[in-house]
N, C-alpha and C positions, 0 to 999 in steps of 0.2 A: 628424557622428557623434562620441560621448564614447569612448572607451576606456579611461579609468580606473578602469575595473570589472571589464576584463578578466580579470585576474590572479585573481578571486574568482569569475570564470564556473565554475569546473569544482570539482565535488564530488564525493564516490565516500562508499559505501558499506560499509562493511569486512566480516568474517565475526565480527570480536570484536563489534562494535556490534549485527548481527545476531542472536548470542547471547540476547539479553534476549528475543526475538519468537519464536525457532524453536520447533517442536514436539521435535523434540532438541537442544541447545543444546549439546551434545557430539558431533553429529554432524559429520565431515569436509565442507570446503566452499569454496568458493576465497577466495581472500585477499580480493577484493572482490564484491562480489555486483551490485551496478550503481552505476553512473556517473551522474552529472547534467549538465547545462551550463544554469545557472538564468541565462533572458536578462528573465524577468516577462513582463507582458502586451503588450509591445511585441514583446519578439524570439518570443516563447514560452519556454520550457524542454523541453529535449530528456534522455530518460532511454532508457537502455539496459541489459535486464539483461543478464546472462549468462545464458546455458541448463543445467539440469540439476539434482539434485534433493539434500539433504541427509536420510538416512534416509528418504527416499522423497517428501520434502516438496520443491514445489517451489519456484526461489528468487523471491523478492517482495521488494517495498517492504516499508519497516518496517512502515508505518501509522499513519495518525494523525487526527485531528479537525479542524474548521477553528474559528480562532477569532474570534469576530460572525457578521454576516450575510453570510456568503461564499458562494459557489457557484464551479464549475469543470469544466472539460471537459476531457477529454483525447481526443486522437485517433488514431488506432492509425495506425504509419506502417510497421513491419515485423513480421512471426512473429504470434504468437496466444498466447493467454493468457485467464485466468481473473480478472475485477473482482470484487472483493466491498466490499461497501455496507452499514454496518453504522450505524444510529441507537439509542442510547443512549434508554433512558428516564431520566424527569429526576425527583428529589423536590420537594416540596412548597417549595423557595426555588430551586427551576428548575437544579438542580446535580444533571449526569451521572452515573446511578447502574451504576459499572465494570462491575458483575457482570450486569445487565439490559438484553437488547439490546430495544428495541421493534419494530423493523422490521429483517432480516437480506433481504440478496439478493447471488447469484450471476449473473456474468452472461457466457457466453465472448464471448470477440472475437477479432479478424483483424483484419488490414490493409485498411484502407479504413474500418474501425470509426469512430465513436466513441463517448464512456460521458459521459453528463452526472450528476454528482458534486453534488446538493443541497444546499444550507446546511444545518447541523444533522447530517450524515451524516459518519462516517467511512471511511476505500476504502483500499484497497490494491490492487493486482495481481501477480500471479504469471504466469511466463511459463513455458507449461505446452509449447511447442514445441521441436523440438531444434537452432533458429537462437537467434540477439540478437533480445530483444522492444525493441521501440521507440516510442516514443511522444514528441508532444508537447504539452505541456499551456498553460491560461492562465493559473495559478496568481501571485500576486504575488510579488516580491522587490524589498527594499530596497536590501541591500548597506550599508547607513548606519550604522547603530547597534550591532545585535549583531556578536560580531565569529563569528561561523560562521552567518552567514544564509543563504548558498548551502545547506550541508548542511541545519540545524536551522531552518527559516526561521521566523521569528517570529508569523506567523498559522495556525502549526500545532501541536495540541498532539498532543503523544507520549505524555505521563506515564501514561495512562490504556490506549493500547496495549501499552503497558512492563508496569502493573501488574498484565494481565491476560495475558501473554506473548502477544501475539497477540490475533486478531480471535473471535470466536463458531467458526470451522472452521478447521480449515491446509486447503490444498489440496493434493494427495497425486496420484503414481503408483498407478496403480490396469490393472495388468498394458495398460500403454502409453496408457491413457486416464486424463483428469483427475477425481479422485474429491473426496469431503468426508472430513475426521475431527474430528468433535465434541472444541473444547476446553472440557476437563469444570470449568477455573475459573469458567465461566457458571453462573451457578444458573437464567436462565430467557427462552427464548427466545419474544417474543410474537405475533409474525409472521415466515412466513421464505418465499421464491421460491428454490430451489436451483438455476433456470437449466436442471433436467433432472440436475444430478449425483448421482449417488448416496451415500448415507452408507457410509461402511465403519471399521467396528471397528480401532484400532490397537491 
């Protein structure tokens, strides 16, 4: 066994960093929002959020893209939550167009779950229960080269979830059930499975 990686197993999530994704970005919220311990495809990676909701929104991964021909699974190991799967349509030199989702899908889960995460799709999860959501995924890491790979890892793009604050919905409190609220920076969504959630007006 190597142990020289250890020290860069564990990353966290912040509420400042979260900012850029929220549907209120001034809305009160804990200091971290989840935790990672990125071990790659050998050990997995293990992610835990917190429970509870910022302006009614509840707390999730950033989100992000994958970058090449990637695919990934994650599998739900404690509480329930809400996946969303979000594929980008592309222009005419094959580059993601931020504002156009082509295929949108919600999906809930629980423990014993899991969500298999397509090449070309971007996901996030939000942990819609009032425990720690927990998952572990297969996602890769390095650890080599960049030096915040655990957090920002290098086959993931953010910029794109950054410049659109968020996915096509946030996932919301919706009088103690998980609801949608249409983020209105999309101009157009061309397919969407909302899993059974309902849209609701913020």
């Amino acid at each position: 066994m190597d142990f020289k990686y250890v020290e860069k197993h564990y990353a966290a999530r912040t509420h400042e960093k979260m900012k850029e994704v929220l549907m209120d970005p001034n809305g009160a919220g804990p200091a971290v929002h989840y935790y990672m311990i990125r071990g790659g495809k050998e050990q997995k990676n293990i992610t835990v959020w917190e429970p509870g909701t910022i302006s009614g929104e509840y707390i999730k991964t950033y989100g992000h893209y994958h970058v090449g021909a990637l695919d990934e699974t994650y599998w739900i190991i404690y509480g329930e939550g809400v996946a969303l799967l979000q594929k980008l349509a592309v222009d005419d030199k094959g580059q993601m167009i931020s504002d156009v989702v082509e295929e949108f899908k919600a999906i809930k889960v629980k423990q014993g779950d899991n969500i298999y995460m397509p090449s070309g799709y971007g996901h996030l999860v939000a942990n819609t229960g009032m425990t720690y959501f927990v998952t572990a995924d297969n996602s890769p890491v390095s650890f080599e080269d960049k030096k915040d790979e655990a957090s920002m890892p290098g086959h993931a793009d953010y910029s794109l979830v950054q410049k659109m604050k968020g996915f096509a919905y946030y996932v919301v409190d919706n009088n103690g059930k998980p609801a949608l609220v249409k983020n209105k920076l999309y101009k157009e969504i061309k397919k969407q499975d909302l899993g059974g959630l309902e849209i609701i007006e913020k």
